[in-house]
PDB file of N, CA, C and O in Angstrom:
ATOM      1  N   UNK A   1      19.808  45.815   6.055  1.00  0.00           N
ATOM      2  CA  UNK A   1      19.130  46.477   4.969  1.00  0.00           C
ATOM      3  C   UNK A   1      19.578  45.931   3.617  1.00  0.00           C
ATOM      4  O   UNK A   1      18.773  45.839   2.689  1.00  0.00           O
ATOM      5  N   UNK A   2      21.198  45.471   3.466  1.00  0.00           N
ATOM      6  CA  UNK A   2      21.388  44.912   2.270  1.00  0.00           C
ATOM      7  C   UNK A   2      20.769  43.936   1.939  1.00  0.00           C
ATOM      8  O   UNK A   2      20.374  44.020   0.776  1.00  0.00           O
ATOM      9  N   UNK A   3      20.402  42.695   2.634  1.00  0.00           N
ATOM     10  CA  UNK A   3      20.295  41.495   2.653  1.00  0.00           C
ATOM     11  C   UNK A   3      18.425  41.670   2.605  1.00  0.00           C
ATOM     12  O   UNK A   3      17.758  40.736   2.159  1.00  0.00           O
ATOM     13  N   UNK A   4      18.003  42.474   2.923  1.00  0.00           N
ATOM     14  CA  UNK A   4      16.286  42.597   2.642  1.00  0.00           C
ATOM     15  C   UNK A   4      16.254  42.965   1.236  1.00  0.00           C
ATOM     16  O   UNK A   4      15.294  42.624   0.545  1.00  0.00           O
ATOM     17  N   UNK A   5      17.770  44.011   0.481  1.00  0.00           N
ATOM     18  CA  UNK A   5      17.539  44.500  -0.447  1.00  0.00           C
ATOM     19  C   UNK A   5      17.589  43.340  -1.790  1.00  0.00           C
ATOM     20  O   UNK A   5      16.964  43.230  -2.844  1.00  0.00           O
ATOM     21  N   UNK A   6      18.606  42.625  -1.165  1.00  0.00           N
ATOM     22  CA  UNK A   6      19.117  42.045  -2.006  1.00  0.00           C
ATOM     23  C   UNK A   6      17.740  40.516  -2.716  1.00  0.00           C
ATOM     24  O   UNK A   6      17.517  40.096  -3.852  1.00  0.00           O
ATOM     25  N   UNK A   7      17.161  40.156  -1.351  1.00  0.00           N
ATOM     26  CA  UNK A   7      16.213  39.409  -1.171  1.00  0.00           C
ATOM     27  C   UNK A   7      15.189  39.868  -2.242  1.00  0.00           C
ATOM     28  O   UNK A   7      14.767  39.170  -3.164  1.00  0.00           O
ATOM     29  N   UNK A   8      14.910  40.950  -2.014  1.00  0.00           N
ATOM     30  CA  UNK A   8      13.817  42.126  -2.732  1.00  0.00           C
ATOM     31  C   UNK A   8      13.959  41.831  -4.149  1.00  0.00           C
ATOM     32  O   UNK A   8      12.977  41.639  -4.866  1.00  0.00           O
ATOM     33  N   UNK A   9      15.437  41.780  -4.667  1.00  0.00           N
ATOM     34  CA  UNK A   9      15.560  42.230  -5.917  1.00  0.00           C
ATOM     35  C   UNK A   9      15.390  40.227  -6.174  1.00  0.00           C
ATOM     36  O   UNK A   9      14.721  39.994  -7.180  1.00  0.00           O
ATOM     37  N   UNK A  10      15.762  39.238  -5.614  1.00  0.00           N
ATOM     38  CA  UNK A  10      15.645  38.410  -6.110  1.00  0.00           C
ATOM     39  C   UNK A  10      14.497  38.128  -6.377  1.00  0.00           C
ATOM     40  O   UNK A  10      14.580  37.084  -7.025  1.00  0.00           O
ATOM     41  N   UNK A  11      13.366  38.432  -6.276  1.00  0.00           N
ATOM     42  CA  UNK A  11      11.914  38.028  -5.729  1.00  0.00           C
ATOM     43  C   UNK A  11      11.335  38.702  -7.091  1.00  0.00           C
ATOM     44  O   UNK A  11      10.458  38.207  -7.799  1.00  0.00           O
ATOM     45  N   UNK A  12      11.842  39.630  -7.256  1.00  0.00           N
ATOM     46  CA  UNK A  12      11.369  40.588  -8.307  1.00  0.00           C
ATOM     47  C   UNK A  12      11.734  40.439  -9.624  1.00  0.00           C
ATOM     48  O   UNK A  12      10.929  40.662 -10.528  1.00  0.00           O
ATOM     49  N   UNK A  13      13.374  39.925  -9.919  1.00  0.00           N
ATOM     50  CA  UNK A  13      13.361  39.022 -11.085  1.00  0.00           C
ATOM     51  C   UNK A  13      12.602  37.583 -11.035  1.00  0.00           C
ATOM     52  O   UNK A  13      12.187  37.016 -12.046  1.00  0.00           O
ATOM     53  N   UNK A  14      12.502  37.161  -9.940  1.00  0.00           N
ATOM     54  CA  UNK A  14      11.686  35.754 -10.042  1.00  0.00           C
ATOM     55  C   UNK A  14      10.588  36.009 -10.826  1.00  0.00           C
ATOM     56  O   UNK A  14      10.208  35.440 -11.849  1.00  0.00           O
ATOM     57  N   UNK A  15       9.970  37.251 -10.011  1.00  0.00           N
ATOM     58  CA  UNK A  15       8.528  37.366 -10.502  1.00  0.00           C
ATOM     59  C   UNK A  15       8.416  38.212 -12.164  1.00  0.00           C
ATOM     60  O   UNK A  15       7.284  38.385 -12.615  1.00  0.00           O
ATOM     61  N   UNK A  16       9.533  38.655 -12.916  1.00  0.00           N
ATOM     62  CA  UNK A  16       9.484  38.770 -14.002  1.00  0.00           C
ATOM     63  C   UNK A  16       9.836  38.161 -14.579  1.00  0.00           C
ATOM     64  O   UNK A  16      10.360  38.630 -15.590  1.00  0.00           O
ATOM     65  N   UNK A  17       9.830  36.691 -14.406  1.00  0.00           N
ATOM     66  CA  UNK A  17      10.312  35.379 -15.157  1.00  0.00           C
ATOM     67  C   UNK A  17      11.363  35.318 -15.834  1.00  0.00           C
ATOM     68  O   UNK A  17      11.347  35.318 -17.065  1.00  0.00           O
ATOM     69  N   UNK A  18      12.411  35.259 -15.139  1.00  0.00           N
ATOM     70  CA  UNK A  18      13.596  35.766 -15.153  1.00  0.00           C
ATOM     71  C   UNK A  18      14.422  34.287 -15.026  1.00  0.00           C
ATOM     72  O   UNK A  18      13.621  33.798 -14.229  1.00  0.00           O
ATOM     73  N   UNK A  19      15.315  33.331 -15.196  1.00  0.00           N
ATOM     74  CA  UNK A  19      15.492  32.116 -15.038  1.00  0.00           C
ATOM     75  C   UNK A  19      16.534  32.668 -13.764  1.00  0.00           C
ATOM     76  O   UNK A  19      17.243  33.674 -13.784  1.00  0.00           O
ATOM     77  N   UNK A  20      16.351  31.512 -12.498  1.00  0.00           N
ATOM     78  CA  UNK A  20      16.657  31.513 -11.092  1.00  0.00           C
ATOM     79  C   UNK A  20      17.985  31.584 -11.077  1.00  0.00           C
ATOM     80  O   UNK A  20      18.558  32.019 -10.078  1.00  0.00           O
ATOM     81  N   UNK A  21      18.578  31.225 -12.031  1.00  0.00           N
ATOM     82  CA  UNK A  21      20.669  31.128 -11.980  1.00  0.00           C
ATOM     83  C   UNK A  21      21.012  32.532 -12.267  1.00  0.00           C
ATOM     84  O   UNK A  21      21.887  33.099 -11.613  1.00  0.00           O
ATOM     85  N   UNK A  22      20.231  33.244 -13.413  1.00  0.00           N
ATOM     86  CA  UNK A  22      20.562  34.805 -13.794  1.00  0.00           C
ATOM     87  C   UNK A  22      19.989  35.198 -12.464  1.00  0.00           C
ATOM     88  O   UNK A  22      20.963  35.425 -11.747  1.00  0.00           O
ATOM     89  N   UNK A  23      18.762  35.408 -11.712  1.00  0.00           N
ATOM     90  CA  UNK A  23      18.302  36.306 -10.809  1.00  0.00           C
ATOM     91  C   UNK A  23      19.352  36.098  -9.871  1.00  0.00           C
ATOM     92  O   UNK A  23      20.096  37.052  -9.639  1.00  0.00           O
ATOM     93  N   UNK A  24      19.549  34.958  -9.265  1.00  0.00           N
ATOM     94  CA  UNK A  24      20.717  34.559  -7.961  1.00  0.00           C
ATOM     95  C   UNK A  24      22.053  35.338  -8.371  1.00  0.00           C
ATOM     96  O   UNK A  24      22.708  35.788  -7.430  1.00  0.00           O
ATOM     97  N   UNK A  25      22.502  35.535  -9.584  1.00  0.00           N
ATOM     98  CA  UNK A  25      23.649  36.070 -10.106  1.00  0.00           C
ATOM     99  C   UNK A  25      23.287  37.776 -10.144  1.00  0.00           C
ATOM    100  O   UNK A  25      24.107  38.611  -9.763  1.00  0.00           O
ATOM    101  N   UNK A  26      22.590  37.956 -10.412  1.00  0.00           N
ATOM    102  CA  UNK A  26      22.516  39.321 -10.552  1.00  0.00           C
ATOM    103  C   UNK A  26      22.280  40.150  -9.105  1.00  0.00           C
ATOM    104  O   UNK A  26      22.853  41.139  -8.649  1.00  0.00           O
ATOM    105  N   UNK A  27      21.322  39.422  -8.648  1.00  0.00           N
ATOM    106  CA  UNK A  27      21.026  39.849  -6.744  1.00  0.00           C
ATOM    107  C   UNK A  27      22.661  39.807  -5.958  1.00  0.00           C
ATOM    108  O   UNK A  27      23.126  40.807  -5.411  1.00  0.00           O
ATOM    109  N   UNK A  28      23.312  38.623  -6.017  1.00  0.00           N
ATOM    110  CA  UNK A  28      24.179  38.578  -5.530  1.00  0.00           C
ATOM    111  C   UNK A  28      25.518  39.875  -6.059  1.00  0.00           C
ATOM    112  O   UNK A  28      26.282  40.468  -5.298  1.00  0.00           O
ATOM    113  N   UNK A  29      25.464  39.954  -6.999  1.00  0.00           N
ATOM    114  CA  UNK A  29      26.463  40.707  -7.716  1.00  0.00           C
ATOM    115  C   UNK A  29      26.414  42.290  -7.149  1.00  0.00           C
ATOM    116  O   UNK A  29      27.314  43.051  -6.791  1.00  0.00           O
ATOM    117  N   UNK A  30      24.708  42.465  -7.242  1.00  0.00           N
ATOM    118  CA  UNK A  30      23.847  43.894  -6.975  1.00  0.00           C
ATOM    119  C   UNK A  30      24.481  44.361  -5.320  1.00  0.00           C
ATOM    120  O   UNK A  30      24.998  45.393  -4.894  1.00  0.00           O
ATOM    121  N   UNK A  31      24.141  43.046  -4.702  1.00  0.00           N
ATOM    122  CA  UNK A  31      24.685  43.028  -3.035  1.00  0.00           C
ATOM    123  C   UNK A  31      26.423  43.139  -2.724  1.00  0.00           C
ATOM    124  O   UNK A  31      26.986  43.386  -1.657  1.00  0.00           O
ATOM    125  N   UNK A  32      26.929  42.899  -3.888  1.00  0.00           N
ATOM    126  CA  UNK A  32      28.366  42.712  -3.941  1.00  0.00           C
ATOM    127  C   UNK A  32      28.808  44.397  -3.924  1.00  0.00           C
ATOM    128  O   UNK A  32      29.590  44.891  -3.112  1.00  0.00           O
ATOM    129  N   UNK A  33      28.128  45.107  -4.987  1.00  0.00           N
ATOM    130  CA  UNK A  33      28.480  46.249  -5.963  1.00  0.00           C
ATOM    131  C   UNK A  33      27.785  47.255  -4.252  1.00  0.00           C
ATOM    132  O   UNK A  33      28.469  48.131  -3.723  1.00  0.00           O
ATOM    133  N   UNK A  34      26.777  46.953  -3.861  1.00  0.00           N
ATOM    134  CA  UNK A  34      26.418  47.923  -3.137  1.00  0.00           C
ATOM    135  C   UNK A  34      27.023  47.920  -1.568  1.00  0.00           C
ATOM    136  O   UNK A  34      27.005  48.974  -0.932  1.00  0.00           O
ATOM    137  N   UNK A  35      27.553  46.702  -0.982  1.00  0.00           N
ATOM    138  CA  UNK A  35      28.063  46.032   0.265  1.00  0.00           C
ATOM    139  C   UNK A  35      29.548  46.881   0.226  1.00  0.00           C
ATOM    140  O   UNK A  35      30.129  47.281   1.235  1.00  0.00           O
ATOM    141  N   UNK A  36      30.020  47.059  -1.176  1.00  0.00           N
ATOM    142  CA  UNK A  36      31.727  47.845  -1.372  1.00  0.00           C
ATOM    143  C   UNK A  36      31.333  49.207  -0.654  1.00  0.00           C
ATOM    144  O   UNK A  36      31.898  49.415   0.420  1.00  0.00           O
ATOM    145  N   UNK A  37      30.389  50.208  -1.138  1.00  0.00           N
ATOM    146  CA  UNK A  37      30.172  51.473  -0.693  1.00  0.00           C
ATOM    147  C   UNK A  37      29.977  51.500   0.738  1.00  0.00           C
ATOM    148  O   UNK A  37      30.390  52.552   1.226  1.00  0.00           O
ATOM    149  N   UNK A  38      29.398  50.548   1.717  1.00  0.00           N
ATOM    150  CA  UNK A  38      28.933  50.415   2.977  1.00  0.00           C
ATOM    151  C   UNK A  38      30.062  49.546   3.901  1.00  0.00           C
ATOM    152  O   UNK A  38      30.349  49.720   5.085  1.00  0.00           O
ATOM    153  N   UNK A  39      30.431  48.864   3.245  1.00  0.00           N
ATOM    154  CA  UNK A  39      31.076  47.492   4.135  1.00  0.00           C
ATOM    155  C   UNK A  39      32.556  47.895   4.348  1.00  0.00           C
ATOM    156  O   UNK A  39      33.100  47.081   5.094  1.00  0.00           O
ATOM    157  N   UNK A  40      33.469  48.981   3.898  1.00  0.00           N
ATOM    158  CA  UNK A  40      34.238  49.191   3.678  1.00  0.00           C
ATOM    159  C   UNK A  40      35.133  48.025   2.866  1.00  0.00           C
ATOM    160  O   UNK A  40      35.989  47.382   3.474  1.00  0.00           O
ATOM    161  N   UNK A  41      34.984  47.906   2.085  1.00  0.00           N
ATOM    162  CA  UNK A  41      35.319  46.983   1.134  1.00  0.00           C
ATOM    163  C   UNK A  41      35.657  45.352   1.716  1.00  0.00           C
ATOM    164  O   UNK A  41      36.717  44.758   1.521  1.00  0.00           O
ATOM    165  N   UNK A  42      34.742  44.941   2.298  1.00  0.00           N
ATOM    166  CA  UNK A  42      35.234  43.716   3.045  1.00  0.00           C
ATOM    167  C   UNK A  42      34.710  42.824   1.727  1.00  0.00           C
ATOM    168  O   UNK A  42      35.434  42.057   1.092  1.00  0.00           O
ATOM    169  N   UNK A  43      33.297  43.088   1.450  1.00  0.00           N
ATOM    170  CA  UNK A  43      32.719  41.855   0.172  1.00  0.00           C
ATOM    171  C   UNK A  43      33.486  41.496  -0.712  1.00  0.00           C
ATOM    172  O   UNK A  43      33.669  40.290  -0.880  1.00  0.00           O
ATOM    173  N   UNK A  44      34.115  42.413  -1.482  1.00  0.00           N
ATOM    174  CA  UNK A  44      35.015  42.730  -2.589  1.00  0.00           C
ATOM    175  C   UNK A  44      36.430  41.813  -2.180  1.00  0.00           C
ATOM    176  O   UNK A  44      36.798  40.898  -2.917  1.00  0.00           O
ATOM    177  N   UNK A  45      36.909  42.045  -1.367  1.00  0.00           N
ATOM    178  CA  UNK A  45      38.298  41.564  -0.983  1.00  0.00           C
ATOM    179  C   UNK A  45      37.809  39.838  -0.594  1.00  0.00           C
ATOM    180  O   UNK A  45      38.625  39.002  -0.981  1.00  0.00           O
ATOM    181  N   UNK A  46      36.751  39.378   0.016  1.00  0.00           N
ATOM    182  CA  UNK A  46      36.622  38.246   0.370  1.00  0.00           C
ATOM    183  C   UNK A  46      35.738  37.242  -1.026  1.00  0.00           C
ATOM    184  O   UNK A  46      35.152  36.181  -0.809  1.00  0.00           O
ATOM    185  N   UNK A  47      35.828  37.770  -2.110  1.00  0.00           N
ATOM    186  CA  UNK A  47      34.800  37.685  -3.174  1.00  0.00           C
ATOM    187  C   UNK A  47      36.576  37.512  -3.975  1.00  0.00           C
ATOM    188  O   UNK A  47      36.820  36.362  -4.338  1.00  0.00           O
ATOM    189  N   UNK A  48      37.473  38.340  -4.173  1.00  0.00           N
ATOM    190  CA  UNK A  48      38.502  38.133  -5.181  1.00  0.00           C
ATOM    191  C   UNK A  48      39.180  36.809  -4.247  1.00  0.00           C
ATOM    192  O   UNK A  48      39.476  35.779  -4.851  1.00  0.00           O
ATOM    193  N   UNK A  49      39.402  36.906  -2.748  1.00  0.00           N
ATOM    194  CA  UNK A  49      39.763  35.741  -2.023  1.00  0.00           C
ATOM    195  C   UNK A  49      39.166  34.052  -2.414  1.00  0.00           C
ATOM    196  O   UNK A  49      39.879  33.048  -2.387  1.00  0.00           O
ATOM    197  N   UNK A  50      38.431  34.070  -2.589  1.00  0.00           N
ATOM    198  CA  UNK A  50      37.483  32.867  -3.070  1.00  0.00           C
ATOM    199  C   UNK A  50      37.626  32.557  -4.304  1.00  0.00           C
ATOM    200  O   UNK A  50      37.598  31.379  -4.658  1.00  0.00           O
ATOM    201  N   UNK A  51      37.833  33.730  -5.301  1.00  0.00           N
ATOM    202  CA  UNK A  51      37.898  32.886  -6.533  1.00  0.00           C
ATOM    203  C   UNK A  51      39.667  32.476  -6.518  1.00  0.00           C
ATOM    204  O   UNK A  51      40.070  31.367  -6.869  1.00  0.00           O
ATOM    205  N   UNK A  52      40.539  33.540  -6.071  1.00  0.00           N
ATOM    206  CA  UNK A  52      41.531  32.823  -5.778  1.00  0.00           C
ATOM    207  C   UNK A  52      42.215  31.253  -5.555  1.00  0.00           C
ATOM    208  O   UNK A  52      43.023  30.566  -6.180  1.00  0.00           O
ATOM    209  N   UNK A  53      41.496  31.115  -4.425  1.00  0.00           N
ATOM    210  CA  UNK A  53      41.890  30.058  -4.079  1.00  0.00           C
ATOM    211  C   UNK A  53      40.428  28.656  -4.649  1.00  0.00           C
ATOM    212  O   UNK A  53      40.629  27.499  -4.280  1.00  0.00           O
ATOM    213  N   UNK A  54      39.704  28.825  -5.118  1.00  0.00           N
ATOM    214  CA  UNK A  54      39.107  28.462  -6.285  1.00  0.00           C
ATOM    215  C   UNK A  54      40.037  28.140  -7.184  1.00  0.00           C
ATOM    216  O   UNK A  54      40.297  26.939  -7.113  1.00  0.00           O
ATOM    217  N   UNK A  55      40.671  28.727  -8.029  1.00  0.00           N
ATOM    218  CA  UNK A  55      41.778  28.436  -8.836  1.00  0.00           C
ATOM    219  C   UNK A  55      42.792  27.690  -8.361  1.00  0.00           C
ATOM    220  O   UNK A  55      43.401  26.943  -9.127  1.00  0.00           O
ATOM    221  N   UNK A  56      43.027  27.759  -7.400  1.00  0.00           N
ATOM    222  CA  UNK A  56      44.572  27.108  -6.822  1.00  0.00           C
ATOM    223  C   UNK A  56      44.103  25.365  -6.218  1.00  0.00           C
ATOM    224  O   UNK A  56      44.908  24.638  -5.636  1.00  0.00           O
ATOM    225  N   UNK A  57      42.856  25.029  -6.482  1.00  0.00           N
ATOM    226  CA  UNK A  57      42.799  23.512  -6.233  1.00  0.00           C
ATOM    227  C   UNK A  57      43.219  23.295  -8.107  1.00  0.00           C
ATOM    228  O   UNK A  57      42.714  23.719  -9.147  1.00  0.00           O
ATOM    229  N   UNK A  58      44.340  22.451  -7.788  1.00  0.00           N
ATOM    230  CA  UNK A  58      44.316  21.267  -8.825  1.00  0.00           C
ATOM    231  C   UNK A  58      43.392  20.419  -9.261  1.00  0.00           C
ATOM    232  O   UNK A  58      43.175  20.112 -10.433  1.00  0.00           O
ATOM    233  N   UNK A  59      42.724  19.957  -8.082  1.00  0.00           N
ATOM    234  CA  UNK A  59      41.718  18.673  -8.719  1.00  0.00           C
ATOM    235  C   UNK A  59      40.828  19.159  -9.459  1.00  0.00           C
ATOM    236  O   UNK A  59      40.558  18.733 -10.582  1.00  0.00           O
ATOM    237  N   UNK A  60      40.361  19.971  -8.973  1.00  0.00           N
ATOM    238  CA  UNK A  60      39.237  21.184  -9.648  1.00  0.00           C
ATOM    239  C   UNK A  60      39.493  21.329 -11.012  1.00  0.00           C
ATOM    240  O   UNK A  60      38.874  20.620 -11.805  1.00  0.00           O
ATOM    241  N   UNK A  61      40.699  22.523 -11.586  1.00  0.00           N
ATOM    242  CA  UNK A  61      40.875  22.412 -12.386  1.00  0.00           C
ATOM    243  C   UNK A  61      41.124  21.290 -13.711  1.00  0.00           C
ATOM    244  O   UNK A  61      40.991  21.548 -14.907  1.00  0.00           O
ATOM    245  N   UNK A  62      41.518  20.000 -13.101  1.00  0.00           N
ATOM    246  CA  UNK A  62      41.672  19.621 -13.598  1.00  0.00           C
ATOM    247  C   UNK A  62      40.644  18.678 -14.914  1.00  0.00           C
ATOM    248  O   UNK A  62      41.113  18.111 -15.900  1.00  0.00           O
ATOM    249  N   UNK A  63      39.324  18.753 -14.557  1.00  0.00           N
ATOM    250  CA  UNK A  63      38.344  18.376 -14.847  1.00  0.00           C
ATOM    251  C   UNK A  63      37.757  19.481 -15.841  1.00  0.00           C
ATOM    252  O   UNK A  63      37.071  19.084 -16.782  1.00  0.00           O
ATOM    253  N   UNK A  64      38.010  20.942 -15.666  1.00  0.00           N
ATOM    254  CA  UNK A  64      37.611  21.392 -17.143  1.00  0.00           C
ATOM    255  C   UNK A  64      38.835  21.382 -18.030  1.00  0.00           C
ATOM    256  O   UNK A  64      38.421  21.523 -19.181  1.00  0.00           O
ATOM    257  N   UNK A  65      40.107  21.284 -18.023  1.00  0.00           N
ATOM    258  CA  UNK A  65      41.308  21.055 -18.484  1.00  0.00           C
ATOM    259  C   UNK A  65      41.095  19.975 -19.251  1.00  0.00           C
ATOM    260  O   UNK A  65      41.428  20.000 -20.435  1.00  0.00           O
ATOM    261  N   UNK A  66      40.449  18.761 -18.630  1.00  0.00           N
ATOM    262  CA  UNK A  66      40.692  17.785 -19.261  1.00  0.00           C
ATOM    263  C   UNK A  66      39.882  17.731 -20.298  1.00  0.00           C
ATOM    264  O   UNK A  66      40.333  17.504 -21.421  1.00  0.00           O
ATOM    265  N   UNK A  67      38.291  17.976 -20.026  1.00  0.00           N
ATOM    266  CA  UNK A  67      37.424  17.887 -21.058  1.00  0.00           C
ATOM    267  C   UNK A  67      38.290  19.345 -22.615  1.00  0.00           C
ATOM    268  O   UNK A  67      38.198  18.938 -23.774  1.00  0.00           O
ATOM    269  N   UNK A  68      38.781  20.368 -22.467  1.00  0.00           N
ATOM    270  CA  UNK A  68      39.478  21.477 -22.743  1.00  0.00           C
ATOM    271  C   UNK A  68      40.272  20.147 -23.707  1.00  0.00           C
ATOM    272  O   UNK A  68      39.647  19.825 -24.718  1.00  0.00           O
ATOM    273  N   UNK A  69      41.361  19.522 -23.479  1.00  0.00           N
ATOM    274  CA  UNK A  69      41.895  18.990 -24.255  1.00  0.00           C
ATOM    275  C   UNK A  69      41.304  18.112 -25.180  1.00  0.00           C
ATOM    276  O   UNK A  69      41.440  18.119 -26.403  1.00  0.00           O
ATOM    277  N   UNK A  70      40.446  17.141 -24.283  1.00  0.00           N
ATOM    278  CA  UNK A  70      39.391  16.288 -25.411  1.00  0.00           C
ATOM    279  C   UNK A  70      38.747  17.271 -26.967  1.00  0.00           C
ATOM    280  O   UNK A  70      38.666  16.924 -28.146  1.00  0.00           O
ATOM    281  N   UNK A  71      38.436  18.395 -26.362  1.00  0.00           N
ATOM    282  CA  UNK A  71      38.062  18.921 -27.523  1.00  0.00           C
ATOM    283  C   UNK A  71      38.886  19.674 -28.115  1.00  0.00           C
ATOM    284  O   UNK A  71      38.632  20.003 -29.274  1.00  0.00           O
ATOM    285  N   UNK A  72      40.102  20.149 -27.462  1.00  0.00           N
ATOM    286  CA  UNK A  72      41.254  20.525 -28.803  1.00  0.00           C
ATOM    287  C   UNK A  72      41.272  19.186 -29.814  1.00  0.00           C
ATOM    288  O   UNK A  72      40.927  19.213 -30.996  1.00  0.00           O
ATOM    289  N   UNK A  73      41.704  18.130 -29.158  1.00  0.00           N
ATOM    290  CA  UNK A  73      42.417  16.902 -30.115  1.00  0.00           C
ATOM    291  C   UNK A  73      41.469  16.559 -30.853  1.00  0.00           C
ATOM    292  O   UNK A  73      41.886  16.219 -31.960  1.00  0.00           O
ATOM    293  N   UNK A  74      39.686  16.450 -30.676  1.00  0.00           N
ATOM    294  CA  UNK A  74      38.761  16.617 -31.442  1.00  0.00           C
ATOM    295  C   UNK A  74      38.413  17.914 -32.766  1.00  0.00           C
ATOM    296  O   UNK A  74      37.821  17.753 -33.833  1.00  0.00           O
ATOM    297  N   UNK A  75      38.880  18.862 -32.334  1.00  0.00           N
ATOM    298  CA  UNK A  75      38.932  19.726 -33.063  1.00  0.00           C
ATOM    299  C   UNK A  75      40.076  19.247 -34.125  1.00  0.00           C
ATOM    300  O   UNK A  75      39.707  18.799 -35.210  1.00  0.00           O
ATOM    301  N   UNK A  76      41.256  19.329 -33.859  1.00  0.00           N
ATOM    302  CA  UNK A  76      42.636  19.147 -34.395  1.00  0.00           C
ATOM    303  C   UNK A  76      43.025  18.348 -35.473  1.00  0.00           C
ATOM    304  O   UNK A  76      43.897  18.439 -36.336  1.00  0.00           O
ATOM    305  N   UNK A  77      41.770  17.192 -35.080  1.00  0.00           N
ATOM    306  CA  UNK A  77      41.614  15.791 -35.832  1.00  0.00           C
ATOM    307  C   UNK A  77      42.638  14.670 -35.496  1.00  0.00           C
ATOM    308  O   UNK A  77      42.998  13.854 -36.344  1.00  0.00           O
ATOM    309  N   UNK A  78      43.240  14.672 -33.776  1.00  0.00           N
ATOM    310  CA  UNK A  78      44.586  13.968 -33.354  1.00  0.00           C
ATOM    311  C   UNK A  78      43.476  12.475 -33.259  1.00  0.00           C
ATOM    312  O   UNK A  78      43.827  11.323 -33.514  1.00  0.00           O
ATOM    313  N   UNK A  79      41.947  12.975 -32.774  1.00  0.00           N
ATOM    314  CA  UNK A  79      41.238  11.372 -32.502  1.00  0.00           C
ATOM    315  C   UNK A  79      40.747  10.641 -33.775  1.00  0.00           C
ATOM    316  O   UNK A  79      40.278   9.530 -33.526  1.00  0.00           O
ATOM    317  N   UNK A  80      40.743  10.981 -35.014  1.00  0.00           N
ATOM    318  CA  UNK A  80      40.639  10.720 -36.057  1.00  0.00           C
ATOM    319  C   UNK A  80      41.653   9.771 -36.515  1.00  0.00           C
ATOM    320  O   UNK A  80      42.872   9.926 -36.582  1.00  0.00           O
ATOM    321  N   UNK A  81      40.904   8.723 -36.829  1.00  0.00           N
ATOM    322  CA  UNK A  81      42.228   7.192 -37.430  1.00  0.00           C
ATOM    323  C   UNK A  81      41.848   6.016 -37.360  1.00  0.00           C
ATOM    324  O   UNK A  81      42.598   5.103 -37.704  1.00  0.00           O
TER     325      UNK A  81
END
């Protein structure tokens, strides 16, 4: 029933011209928020699990870090000379 619901609601921002990254975000979130009351909190715990370890790759991070510094030292005026 979640997963028809959740479907439902994507279909329905689609169809109020809604751009596809917000509808996917919001359906998913909607299924997140309502899956806690039913699922006994399994979504929730496997949803903070993921971004977790999301964070804990290095390589990953390291690629908005880096661009992150390019634009401090741009800001700063260190590339200026």
């Amino acid at each position: 029933m979640l997963l028809v619901s959740m479907i439902a609601l994507l279909f329905v921002f689609s169809l109020l011209g809604m751009e596809i990254a917000w509808a996917i975000g919001i359906a998913g979130f909607g299924y997140l928020v309502l899956a806690q009351f039913t699922d006994n909190f399994t979504p929730m715990v496997l949803f903070a699990q993921q971004m977790t370890s999301g964070v804990n790759s290095f390589v990953l991070l390291a690629i908005p870090l880096f661009i992150f510094a390019g634009e401090l030292m741009n800001v700063t005026g260190v590339t200026r000379g």
